[in-house]
VOKOLFI-349396 format. One record per residue (C-alpha): x, y, z; residue number from 1. Coordinates in steps of 0.1 Angstrom, whole numbers, plus 5000, padded with zeros to 4 digits. Each point is the difference from the previous one (the first is absolute). Layout:
+------+------+------+-----+
|    x |    y |    z | pos |
+------+------+------+-----+
|    X |    Y |    Z | NUM |
...
+------+------+------+-----+
END
This chain:
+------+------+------+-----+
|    x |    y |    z | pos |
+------+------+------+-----+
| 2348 | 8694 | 0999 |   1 |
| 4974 | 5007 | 5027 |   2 |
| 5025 | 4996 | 5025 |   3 |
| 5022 | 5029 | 4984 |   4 |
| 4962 | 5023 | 4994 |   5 |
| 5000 | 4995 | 5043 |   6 |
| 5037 | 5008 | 5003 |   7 |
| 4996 | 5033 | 4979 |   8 |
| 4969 | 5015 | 5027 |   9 |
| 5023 | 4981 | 5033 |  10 |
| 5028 | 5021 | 4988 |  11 |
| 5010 | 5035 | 5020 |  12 |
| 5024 | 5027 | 4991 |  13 |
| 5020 | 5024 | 5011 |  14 |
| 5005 | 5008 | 5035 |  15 |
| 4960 | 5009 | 5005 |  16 |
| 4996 | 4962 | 4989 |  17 |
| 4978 | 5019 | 4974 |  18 |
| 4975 | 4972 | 4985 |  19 |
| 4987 | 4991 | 4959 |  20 |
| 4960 | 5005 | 5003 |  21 |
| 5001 | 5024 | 5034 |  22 |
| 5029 | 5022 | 4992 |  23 |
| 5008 | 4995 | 4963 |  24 |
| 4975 | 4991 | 4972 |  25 |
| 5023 | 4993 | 4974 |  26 |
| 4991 | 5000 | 4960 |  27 |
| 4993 | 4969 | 4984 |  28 |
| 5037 | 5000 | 4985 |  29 |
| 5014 | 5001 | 5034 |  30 |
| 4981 | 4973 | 5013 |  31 |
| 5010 | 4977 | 4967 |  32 |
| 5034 | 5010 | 5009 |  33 |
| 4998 | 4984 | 5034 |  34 |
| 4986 | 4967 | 4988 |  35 |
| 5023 | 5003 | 4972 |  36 |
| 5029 | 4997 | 5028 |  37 |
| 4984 | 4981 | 5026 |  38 |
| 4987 | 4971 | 4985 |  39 |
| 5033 | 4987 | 4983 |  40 |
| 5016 | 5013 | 5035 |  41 |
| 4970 | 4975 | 5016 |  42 |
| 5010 | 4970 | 4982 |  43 |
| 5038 | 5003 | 5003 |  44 |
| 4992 | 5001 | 5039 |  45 |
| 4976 | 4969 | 4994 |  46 |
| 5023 | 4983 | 4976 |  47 |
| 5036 | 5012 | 5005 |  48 |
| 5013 | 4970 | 4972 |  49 |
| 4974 | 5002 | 4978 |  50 |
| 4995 | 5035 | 4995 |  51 |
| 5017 | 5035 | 5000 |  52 |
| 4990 | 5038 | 4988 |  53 |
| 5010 | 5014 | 4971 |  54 |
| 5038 | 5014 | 5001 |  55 |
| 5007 | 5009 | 4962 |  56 |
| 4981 | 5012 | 4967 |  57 |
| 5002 | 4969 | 4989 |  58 |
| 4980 | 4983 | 5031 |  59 |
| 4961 | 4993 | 5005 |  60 |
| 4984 | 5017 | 5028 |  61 |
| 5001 | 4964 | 5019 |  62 |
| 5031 | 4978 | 4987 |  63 |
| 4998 | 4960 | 5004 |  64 |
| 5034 | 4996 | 5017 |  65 |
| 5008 | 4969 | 4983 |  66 |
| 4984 | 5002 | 4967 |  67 |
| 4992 | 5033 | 4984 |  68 |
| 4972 | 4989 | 4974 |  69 |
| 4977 | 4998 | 5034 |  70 |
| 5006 | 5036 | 5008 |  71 |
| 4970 | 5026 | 5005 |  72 |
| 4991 | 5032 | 4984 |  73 |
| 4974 | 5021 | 5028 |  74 |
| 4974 | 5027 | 4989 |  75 |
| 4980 | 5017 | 5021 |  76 |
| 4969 | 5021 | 4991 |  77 |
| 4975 | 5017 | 5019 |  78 |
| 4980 | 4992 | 4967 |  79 |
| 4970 | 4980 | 5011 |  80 |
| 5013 | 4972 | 4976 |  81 |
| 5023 | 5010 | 4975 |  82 |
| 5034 | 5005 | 5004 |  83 |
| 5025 | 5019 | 4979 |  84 |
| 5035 | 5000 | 4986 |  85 |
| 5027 | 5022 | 4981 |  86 |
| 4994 | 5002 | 4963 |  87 |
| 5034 | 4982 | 4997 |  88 |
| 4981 | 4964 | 5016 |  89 |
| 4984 | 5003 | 4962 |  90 |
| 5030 | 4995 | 4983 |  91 |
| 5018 | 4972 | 4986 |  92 |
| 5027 | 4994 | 5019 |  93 |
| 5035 | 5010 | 4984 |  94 |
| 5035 | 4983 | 4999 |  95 |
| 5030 | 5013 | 5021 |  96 |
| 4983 | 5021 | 5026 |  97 |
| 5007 | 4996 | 5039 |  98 |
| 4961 | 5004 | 5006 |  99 |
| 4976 | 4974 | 5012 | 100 |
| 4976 | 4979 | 4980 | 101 |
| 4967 | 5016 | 4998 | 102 |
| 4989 | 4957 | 4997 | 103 |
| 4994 | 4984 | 5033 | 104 |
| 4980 | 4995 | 5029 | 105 |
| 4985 | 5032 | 5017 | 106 |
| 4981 | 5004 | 5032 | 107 |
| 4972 | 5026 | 4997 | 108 |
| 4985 | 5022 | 5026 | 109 |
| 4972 | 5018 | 5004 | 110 |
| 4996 | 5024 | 5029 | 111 |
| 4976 | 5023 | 5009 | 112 |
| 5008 | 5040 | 5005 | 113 |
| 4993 | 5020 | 5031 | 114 |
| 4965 | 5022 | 5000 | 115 |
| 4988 | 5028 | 5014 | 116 |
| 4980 | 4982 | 5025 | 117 |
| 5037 | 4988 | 5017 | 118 |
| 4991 | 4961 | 4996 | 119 |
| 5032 | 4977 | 4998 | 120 |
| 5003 | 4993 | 4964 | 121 |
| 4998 | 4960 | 4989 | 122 |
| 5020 | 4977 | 4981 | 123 |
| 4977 | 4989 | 4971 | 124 |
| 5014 | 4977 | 4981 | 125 |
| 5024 | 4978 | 4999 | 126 |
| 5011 | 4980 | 4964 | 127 |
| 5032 | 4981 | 4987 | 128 |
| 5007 | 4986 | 4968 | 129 |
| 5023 | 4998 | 4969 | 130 |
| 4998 | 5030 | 4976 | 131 |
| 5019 | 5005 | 4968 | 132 |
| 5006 | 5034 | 4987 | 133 |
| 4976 | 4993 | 4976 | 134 |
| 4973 | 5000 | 5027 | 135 |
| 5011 | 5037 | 5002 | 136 |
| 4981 | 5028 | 4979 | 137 |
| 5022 | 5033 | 4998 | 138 |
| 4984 | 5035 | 4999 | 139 |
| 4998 | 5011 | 4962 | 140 |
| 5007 | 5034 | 5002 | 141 |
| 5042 | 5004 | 4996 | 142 |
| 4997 | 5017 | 5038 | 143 |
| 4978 | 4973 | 5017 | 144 |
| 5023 | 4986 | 5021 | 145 |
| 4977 | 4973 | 5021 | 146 |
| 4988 | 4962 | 4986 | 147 |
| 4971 | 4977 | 5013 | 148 |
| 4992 | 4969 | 4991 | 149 |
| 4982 | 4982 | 4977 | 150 |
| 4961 | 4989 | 5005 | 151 |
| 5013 | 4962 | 4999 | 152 |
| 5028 | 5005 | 5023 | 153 |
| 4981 | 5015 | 5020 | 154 |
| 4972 | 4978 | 5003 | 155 |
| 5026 | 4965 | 4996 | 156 |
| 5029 | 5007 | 5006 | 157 |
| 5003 | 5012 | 5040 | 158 |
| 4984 | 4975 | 5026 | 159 |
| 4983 | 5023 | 5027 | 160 |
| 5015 | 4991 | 5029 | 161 |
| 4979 | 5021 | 5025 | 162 |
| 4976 | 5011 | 5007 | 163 |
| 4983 | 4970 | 4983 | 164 |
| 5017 | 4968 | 5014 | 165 |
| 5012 | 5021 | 5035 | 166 |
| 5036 | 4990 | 4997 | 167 |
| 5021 | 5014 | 5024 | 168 |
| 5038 | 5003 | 4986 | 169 |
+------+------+------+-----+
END
C-alpha cells in the first residue's frame, strides 16, 4: 500500500510529464481512486498466481486467484481514522443478485489531503480485518447514502497495520 502512495507522486502525465503534488493537487476522491487501482494492480505484479484486480461486479477490489473467500475489499479515506462505505454495506445481503458480499476481509486506508502550505500529503493508517455487514451503520435519513462502522468494529475488528507495527506490504 505504501508502495502504490509513492507510485501515485512518481507518476507523470501527459507530454509535459506533468506531476501529482507539483503540477496537480488532486481532491481526496482522486487520490482514493489511485490507491483504489494501484494497490490491487501492486499485488498482481507481486503475486501474479495469487492475486488479480477486480474484472466484474461480482469481484473484490483484490481477488485470491485460487480461492475467492480470501479476497479483499479496499477503502480509502482521507478521514484521520474512519473510513466510510455506501449505505448499501448496511444491508443484509439479498438472494439472486450478481453483486458482491458486503462480508469479508477489507484493507483500510487512511491518507492524508494536500494543504495550502504544499506539503506531500501522508499515508496515515494502514488496517485489515474481517467485517460483516453488520459492522456497518447506514445513514438514517432515506437520502443518506454513506455507512461507517461500528465503535466495536472499529476498535476490534481491523488490525492496524501501519503506522503502528511499520509493515511494509
Amino acid at each position: 500500500m505504501l508502495k502504490a502512495w509513492e507510485d501515485i507522486f512518481a507518476s507523470s502525465f501527459g507530454s509535459k510529464g506533468f506531476r501529482i503534488g507539483k503540477d496537480i493537487v488532486p481532491k481526496p476522491q482522486i487520490m482514493g481512486f489511485f490507491l483504489h487501482e494501484l494497490i490491487p494492480l501492486e499485488l498482481a505484479a507481486r503475486y501474479p498466481n495469487v492475486w488479480r484486480p477486480e474484472k466484474s461486479a461480482a469481484d473484490k477490489d483484490v481477488n485470491h486467484i485460487s480461492d475467492p473467500q480470501f479476497s479483499i475489499e479496499i477503502k480509502t479515506s482521507s478521514h484521520a481514522t474512519a473510513i466510510f462505505g455506501n449505505r448499501s454495506y448496511a444491508q443484509a445481503p439479498t438472494d439472486g443478485g450478481v453483486r458482491k458480499s458486503k462480508s469479508g476481509y477489507y484493507l483500510a486506508v487512511n491518507f492524508q489531503k494536500f494543504v495550502a502550505s504544499g506539503t506531500r500529503p501522508m499515508i496515515a493508517r494502514i488496517r485489515f480485518g474481517w467485517l460483516d455487514h453488520t459492522d456497518w451503520v447506514g445513514q438514517a435519513a432515506a437520502t443518506g447514502q454513506q455507512a461507517h462502522l461500528t465503535r466495536e468494529a472499529e476498535a476490534f475488528k481491523l488490525l492496524e497495520l501501519f503506522p503502528k507495527n511499520q509493515v511494509e506490504l
